[in-house]
N, C-alpha and C positions, 0 to 999 in steps of 0.2 A: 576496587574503585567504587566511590557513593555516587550511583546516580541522583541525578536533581529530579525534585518531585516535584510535580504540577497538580492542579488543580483543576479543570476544565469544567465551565458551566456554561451551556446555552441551550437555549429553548426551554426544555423541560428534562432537559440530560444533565447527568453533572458522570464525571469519570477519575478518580484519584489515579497518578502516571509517578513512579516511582519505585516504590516498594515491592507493588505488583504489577508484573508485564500483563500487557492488554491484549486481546486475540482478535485481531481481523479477519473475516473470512472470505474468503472470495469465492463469487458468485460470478460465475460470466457466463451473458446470456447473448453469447455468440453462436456462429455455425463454425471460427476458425482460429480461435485463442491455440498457443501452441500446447495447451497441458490439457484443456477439458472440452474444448471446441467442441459444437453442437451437442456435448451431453445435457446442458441443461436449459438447448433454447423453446424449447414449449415450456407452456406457461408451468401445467401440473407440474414437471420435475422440477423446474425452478424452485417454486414455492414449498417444494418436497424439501429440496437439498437446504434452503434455508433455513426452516424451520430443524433441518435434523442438528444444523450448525450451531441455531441456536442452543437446544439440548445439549451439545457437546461441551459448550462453554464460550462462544464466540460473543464478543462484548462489543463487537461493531458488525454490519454484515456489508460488504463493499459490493455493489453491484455495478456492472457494464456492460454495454453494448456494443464497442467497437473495439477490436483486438486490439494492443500492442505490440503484439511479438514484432522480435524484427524482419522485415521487409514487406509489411503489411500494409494495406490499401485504406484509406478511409472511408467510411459511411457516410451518409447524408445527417442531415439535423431530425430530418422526418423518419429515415428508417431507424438509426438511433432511439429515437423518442419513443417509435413502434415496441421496438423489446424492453426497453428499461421499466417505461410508466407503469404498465397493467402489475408490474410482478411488483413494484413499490406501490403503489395501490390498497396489494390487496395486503401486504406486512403490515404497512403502515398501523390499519384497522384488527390485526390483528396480534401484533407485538409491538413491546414496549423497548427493546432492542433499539440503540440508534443504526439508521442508514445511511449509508455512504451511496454517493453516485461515483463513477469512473468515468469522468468526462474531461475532454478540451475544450466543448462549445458552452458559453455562456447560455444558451436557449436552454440547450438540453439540461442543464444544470437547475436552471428555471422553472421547469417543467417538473422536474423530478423534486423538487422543492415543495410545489404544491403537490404532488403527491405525496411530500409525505416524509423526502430523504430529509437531513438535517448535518451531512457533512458531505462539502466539495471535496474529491480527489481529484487533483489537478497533475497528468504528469509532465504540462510543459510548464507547471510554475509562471501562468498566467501571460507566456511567451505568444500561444497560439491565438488567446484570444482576452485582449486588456481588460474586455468587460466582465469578465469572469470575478474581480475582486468589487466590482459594483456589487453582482449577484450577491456575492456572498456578506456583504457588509449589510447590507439591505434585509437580508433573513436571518440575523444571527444564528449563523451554523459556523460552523467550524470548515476549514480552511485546509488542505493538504498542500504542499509546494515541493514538487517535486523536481531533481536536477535529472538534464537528459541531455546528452550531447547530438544536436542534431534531432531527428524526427526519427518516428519508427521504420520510415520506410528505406530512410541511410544513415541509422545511428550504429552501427556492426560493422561500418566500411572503413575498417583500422582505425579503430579511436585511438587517437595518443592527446595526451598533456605534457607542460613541460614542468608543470606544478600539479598535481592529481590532488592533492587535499586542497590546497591555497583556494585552484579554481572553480572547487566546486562548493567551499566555502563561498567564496566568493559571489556565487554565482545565486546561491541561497539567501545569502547576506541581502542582495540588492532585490531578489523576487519578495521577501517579508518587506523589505524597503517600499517598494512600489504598493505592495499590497494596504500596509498603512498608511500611505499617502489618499490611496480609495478608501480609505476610512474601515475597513478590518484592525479589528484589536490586535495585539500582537498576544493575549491568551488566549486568541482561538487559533492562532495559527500554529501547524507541525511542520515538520521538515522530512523528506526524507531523500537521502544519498542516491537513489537512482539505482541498486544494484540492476545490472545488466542492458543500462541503457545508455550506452557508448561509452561502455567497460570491456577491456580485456580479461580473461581470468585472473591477472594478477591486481590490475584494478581492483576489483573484485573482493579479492581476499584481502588486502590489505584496507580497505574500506570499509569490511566488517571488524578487522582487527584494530583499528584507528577512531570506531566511533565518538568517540569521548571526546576527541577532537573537536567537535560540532557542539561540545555543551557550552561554548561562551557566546553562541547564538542566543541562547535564554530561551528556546525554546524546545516541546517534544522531540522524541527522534522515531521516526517510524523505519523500521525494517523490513522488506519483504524479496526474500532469498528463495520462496519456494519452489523448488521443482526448475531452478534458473539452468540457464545450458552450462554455468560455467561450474555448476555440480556435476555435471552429464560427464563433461568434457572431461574431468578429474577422475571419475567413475569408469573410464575407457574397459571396456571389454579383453579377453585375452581374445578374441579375434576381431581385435582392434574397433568395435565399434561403442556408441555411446547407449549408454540402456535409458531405454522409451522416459519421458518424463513420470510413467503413472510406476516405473519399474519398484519394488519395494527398496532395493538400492538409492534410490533418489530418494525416497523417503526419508532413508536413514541420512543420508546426505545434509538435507533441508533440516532435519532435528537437530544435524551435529551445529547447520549454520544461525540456526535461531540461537542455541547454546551461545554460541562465541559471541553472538548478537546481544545477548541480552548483558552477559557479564559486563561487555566494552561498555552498554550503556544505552542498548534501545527499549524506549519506553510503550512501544508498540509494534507488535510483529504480524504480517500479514501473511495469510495462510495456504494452502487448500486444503490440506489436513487438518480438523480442528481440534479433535479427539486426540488424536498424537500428541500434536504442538502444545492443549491444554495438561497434560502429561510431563513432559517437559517443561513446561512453566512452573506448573508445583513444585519440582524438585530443584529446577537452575534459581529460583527465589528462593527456595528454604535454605538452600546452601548462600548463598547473596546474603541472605539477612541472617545466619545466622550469629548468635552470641552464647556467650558462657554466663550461666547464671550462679 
């Protein structure tokens, strides 16, 4: 299958999306993300684990301050802003790397702007907070829209559909919709399917195996499978339990699922392994593009 290639320019970034798959890294400057929680919420490790990301290959570095996982509480605007700013801050001045913020609130998004980020990751796809497509139109940065059924804190409470591609089409369809009506281009906006966010396992799978579906959107597809529970889940233990998110099983897990990820057609994969996944990359695009000469 040919993925569609893009072309993304804003600010002082430009990123080619196609040929070669793009590496997200994520950084969460939390005390209770379910895979790295409090490993990198002071300031030194933070800026430690960035920088090594950068090294590794990571061609965006996504940073956040309020977990996702599911059944997770929210943070303030203020304490939010406390972890995110300083560590964009100090990237900012010191790589050329674009930044991504992982935010629902338009302030915080704001803020991390003028410090410095230059692409919104939105995962309620601008549901939690309308002004968030102000922000982003107003700073030419780039745009993330994410699908999520429900909130984090009851999106795992039996998700079903009765259309699973249609709706979440659907549901992207109308967030890029809204988003250009707030006057966002639609080549700064990406998309991505939501893996594990009011998904079943089988959602899931078939989601990454479906991606292509999502290319008559016109725009990116961002992926981000890693370390998700519904690898754990599939991973089961012989004494029946699920191995830790950091287990090197899940590792291998997350490589097999960018794999499948990229072929279907995602143009961006978000990480926590960067060094692997840039691994992986090399080799799922040489075999992708390869020809006979």
């Amino acid at each position: 299958m040919t993925t569609k290639q893009y072309t993304l320019s804003w600010q002082n970034h430009s990123l080619e999306l196609g040929e070669h798959t793009r590496i997200m890294g994520i950084l969460n400057i939390t005390p209770d993300s379910f895979s790295d929680g409090g490993k990198f919420f002071a300031l030194d490790t933070a800026l430690a684990q960035a920088k090594q990301m950068i090294a590794e290959g990571a061609d965006i570095i996504d940073i956040g301050g309020e977990s996702s996982r599911p059944f997770s509480a929210p943070v303030s605007i203020e304490e939010e802003t406390r972890r995110v700013v300083p560590v964009i801050e100090h990237l900012a001045k010191n790589i050329s790397t674009p930044i991504s913020i992982d935010t629902t609130k338009s302030v915080v998004a704001r803020r991390a702007i003028s410090a410095g980020a230059s692409i919104i990751n939105d995962i309620s796809a601008l549901k939690l907070d309308p002004n968030m497509a102000e922000v982003a139109s107003k700073n030419d940065v780039l745009l993330i829209l994410m699908h999520m059924k429900g909130t984090p804190s009851d999106m795992q409470m039996a998700p079903a559909y009765d259309d699973l591609m249609g709706e979440i089409k659907g549901f992207l369809a109308d967030a890029i919709f809204r988003a250009e009506k707030a006057g966002v281009l639609k080549n700064k906006i990406i998309i991505d399917p939501g893996i594990g966010f009011g998904k079943t396992v089988q959602h899931n799978l078939y989601l990454i195996n479906n991606l292509n579906e999502f290319q008559d959107l016109n725009v990116p597809v961002l992926l981000g499978p890693s370390r998700k529970a519904f690898i754990r889940k599939i991973l089961v233990q012989d004494d029946k339990t699920e191995p830790k998110p950091e287990h090197p099983l899940v590792e291998t897990g997350t490589q097999a699922t960018v794999t499948a990820g990229i072929i279907a057609g995602a143009h961006i994969v978000r990480v926590h392994n960067v060094a692997n996944t840039c691994a992986t990359v090399q080799l799922v695009d040489a075999i992708r593009n390869s020809v006979l000469t």
